[in-house]
C-alpha atoms as an extended CHARMM CRD file, in Angstrom:
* protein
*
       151  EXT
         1         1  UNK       CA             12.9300000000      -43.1090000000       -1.7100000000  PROA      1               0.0000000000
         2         2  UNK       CA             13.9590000000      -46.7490000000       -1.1350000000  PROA      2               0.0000000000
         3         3  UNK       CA             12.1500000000      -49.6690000000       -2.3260000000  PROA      3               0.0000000000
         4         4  UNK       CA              9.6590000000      -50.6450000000        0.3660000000  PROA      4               0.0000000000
         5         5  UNK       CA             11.1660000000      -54.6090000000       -0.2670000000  PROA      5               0.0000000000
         6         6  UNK       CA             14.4480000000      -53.2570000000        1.3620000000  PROA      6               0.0000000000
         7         7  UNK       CA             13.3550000000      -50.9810000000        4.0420000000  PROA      7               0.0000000000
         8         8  UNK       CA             14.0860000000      -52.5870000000        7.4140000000  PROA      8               0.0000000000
         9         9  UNK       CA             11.2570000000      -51.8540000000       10.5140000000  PROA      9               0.0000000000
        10        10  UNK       CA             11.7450000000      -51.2100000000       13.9250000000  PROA      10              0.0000000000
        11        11  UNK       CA              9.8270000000      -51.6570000000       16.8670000000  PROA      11              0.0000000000
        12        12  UNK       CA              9.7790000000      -48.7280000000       19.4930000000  PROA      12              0.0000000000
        13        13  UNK       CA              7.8410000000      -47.3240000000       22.5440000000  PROA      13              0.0000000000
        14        14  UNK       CA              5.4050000000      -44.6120000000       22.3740000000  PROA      14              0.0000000000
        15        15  UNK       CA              7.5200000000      -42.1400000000       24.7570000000  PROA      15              0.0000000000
        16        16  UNK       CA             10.2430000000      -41.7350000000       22.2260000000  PROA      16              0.0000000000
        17        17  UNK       CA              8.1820000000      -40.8530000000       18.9850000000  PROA      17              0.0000000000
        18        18  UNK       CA              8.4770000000      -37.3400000000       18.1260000000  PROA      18              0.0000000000
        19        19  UNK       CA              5.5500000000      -35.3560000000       18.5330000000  PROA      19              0.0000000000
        20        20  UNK       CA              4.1390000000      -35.2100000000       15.1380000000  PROA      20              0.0000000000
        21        21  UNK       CA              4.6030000000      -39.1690000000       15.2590000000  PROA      21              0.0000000000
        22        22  UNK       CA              1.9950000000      -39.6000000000       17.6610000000  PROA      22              0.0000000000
        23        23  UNK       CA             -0.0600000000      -37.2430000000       16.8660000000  PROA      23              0.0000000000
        24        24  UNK       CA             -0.0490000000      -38.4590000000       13.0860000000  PROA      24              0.0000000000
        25        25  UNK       CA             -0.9540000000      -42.2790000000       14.7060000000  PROA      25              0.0000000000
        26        26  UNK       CA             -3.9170000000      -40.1220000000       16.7680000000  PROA      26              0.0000000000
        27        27  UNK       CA             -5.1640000000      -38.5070000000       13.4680000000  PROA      27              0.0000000000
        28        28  UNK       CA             -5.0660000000      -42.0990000000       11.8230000000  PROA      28              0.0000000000
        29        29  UNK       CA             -7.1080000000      -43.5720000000       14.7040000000  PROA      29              0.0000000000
        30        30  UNK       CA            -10.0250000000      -40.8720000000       14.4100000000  PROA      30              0.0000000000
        31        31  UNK       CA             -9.7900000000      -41.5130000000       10.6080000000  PROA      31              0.0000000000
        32        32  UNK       CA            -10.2180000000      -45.1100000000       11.1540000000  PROA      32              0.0000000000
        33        33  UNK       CA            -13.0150000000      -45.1070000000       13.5760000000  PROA      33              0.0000000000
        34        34  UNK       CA            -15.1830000000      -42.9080000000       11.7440000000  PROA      34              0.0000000000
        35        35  UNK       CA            -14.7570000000      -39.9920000000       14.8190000000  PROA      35              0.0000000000
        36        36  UNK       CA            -13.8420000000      -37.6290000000       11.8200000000  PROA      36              0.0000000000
        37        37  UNK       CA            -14.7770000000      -37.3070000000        7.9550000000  PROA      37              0.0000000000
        38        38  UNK       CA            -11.6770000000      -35.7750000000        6.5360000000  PROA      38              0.0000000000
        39        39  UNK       CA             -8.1310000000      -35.6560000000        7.2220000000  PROA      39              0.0000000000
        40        40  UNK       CA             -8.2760000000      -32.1720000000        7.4090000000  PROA      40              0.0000000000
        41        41  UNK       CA            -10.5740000000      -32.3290000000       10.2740000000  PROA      41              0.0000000000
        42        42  UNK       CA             -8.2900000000      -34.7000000000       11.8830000000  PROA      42              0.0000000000
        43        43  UNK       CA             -5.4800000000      -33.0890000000       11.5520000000  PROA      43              0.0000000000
        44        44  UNK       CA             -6.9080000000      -30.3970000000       12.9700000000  PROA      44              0.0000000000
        45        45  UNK       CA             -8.6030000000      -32.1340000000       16.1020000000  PROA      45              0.0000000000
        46        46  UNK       CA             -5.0620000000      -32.8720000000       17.3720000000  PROA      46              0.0000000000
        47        47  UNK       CA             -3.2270000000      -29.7910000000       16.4730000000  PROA      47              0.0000000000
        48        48  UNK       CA             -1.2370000000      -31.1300000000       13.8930000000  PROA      48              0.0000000000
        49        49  UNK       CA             -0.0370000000      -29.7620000000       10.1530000000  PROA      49              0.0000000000
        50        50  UNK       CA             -1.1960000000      -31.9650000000        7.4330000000  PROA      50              0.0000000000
        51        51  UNK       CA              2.2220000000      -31.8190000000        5.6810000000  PROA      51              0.0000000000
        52        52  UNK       CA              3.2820000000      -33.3470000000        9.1370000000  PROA      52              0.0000000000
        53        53  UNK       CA              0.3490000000      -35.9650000000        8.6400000000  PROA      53              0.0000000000
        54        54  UNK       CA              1.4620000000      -37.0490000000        4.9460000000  PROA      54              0.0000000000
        55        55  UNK       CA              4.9890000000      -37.2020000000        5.9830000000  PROA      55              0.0000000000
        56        56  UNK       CA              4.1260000000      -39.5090000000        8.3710000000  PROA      56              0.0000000000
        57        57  UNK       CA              1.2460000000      -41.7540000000        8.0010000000  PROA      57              0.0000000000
        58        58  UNK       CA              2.5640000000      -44.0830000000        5.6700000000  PROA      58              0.0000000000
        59        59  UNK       CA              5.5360000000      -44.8670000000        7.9290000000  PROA      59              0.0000000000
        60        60  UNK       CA              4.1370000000      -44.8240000000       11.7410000000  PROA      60              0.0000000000
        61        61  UNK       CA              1.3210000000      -47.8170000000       13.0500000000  PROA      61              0.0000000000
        62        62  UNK       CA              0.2910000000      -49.1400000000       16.0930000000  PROA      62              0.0000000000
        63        63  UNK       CA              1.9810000000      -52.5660000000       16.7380000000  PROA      63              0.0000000000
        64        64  UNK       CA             -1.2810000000      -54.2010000000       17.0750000000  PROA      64              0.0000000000
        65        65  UNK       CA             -2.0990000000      -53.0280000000       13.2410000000  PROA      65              0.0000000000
        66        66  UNK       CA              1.2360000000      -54.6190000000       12.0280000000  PROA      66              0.0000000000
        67        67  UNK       CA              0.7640000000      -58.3300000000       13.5630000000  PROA      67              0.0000000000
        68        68  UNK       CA             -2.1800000000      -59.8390000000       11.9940000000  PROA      68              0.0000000000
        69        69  UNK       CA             -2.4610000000      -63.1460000000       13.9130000000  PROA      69              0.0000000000
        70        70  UNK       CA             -1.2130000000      -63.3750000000       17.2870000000  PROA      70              0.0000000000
        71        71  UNK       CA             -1.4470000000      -65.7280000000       20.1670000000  PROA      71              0.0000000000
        72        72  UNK       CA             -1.4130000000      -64.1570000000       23.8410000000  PROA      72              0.0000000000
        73        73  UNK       CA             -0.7740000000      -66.3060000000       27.4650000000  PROA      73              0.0000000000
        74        74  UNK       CA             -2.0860000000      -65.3930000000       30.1630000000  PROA      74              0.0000000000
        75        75  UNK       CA             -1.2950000000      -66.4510000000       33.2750000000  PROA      75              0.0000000000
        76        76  UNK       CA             -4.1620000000      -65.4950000000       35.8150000000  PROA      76              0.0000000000
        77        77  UNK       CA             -4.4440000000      -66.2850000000       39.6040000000  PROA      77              0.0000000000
        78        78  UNK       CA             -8.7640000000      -66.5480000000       40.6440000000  PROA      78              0.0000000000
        79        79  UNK       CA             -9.6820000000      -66.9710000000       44.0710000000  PROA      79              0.0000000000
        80        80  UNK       CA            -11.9210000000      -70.1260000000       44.3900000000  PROA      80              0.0000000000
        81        81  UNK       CA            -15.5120000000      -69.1390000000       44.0000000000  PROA      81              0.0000000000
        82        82  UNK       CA            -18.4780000000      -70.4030000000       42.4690000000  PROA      82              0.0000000000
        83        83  UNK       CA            -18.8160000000      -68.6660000000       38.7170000000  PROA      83              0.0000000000
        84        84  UNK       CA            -15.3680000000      -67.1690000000       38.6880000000  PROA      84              0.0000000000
        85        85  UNK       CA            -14.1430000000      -69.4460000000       35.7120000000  PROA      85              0.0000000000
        86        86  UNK       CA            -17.3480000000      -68.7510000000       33.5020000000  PROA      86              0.0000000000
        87        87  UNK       CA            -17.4140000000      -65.1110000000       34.2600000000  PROA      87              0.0000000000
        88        88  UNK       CA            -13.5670000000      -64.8930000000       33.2170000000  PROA      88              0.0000000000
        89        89  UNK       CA            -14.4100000000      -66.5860000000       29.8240000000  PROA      89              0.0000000000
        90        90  UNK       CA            -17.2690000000      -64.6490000000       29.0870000000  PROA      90              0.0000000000
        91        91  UNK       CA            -15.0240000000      -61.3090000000       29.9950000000  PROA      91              0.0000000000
        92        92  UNK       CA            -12.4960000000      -62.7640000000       27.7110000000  PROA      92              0.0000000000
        93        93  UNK       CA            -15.3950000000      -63.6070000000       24.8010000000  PROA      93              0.0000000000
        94        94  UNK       CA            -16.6530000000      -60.1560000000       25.0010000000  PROA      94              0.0000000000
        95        95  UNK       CA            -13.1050000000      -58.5150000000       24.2500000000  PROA      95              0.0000000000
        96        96  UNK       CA            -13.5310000000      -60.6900000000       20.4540000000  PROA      96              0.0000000000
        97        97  UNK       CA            -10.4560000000      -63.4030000000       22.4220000000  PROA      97              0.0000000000
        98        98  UNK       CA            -10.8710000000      -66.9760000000       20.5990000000  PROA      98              0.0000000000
        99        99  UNK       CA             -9.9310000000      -69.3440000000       23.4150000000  PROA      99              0.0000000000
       100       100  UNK       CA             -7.1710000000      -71.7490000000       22.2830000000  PROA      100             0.0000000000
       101       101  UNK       CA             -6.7990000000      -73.8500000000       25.3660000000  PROA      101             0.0000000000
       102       102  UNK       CA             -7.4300000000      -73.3820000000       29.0060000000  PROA      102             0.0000000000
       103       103  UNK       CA             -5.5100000000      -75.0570000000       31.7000000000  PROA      103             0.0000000000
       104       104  UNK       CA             -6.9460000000      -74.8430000000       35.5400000000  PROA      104             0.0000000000
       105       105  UNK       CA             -4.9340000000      -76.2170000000       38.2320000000  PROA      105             0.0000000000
       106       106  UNK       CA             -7.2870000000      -77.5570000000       41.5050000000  PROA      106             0.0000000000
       107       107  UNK       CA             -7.7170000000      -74.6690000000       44.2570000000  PROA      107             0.0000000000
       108       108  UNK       CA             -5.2070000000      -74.7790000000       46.9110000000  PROA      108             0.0000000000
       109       109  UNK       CA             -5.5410000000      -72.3290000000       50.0140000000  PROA      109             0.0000000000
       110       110  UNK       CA             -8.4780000000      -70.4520000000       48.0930000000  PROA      110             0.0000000000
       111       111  UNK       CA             -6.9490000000      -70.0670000000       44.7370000000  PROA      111             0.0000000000
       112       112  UNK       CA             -6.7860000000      -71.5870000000       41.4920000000  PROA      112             0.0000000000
       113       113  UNK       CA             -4.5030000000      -71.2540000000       38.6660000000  PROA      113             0.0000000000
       114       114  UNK       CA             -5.4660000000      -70.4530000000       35.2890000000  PROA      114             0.0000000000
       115       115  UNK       CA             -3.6330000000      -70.6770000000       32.0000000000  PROA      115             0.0000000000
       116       116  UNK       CA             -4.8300000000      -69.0270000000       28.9490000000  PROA      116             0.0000000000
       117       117  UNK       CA             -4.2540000000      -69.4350000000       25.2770000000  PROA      117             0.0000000000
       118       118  UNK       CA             -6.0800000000      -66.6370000000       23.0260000000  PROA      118             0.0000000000
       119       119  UNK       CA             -6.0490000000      -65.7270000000       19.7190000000  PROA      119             0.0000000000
       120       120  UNK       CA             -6.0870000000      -62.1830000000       19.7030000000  PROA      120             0.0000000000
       121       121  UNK       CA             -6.4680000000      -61.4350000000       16.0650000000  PROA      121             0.0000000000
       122       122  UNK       CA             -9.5390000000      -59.6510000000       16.3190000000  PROA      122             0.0000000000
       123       123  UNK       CA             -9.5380000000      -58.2840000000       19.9080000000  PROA      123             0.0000000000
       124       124  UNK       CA            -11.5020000000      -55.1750000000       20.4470000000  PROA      124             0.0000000000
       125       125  UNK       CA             -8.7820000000      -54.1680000000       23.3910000000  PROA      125             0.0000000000
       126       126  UNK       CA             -5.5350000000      -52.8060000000       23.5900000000  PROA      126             0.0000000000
       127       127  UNK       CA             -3.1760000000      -56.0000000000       25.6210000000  PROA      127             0.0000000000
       128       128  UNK       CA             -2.7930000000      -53.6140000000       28.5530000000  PROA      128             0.0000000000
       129       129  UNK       CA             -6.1760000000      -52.6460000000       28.4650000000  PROA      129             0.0000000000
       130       130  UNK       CA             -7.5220000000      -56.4020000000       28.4810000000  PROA      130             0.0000000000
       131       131  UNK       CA             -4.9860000000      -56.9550000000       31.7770000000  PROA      131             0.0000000000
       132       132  UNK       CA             -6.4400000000      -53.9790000000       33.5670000000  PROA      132             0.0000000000
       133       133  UNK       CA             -9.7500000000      -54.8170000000       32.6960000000  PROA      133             0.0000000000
       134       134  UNK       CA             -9.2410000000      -58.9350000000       34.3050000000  PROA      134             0.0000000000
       135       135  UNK       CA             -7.4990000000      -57.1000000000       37.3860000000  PROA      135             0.0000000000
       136       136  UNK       CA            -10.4020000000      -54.7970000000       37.8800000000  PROA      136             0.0000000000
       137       137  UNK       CA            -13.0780000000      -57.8760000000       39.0180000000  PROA      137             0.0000000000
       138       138  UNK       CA            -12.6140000000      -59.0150000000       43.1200000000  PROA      138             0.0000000000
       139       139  UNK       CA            -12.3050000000      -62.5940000000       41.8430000000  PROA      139             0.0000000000
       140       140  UNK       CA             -9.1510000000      -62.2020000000       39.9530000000  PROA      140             0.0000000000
       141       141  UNK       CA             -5.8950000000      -61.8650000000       42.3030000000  PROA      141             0.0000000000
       142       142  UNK       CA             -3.7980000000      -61.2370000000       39.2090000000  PROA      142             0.0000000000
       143       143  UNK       CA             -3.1820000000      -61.5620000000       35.7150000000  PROA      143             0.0000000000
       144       144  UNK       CA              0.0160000000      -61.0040000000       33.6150000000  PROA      144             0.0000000000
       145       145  UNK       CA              1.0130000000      -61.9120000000       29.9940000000  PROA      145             0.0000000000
       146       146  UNK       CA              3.5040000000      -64.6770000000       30.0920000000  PROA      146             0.0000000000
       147       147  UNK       CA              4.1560000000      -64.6850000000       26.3420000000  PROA      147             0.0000000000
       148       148  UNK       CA              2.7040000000      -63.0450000000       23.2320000000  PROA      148             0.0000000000
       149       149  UNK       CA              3.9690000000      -63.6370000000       19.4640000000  PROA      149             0.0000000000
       150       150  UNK       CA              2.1500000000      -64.7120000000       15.9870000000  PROA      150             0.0000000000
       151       151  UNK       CA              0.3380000000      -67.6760000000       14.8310000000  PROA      151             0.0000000000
């Protein structure tokens, strides 16, 4: 085996993993949230052999897992009403997002511009999840993820 000082790391999309991959990252996600007490029960819970499991759980993580600090932009269009600012902070609060800075630009034709800075180190949401979630609320016209790296 080679010394884990000289291994190199790669980052790939979920769609090319084998099988066993995800289903080994699955098994460690039950683990971790308590869903299950063993690995055998896991394993077992998504159909997978636990040689499989110990082959792979020491070399397969979510990306989130990997980067402990990270900053996130996002760039979010709200249409001009009364509360929509406060109600998009207090969205972002409840997902565990640290606001870093916030920049609003004045509403023009209805909408407003707003620029987000967030530590994400301790969000409780997947990134996509956290964009759905903004998109899903009749004051927000859109929101994207302009940039995302570490502290």
């Amino acid at each position: 085996m080679k010394n884990v000082a000289n291994q190199r790391y790669y980052l790939v999309r979920e769609d090319v993993l084998t099988d066993a991959m995800q289903k080994t990252l699955e098994a460690k996600e039950l683990l971790q949230a308590g869903k299950v007490a063993s690995i055998w029960d896991a394993v077992k819970q998504v159909d997978l052999s636990r040689s499989a499991f110990y082959k792979y759980r020491d070399a397969v993580f979510p990306f989130h897992s990997i980067v402990q600090e990270r900053i996130l932009t996002v760039f979010i269009q709200l249409l001009d009403r009364q509360g929509a600012l406060a109600k998009l902070l207090e969205i972002v609060s409840e997902a565990h997002c640290n606001v870093l800075t916030i920049h609003q630009t004045i509403p023009i034709q209805g909408r407003a511009n707003v620029t987000l800075s967030l530590d994400v180190t301790t969000m409780t949401l997947e990134l996509d999840e956290l964009v759905r979630y903004l998109k899903q609320y009749d004051f927000v016209e859109s929101a994207e993820v302009i940039s995302s790296g570490a502290l």
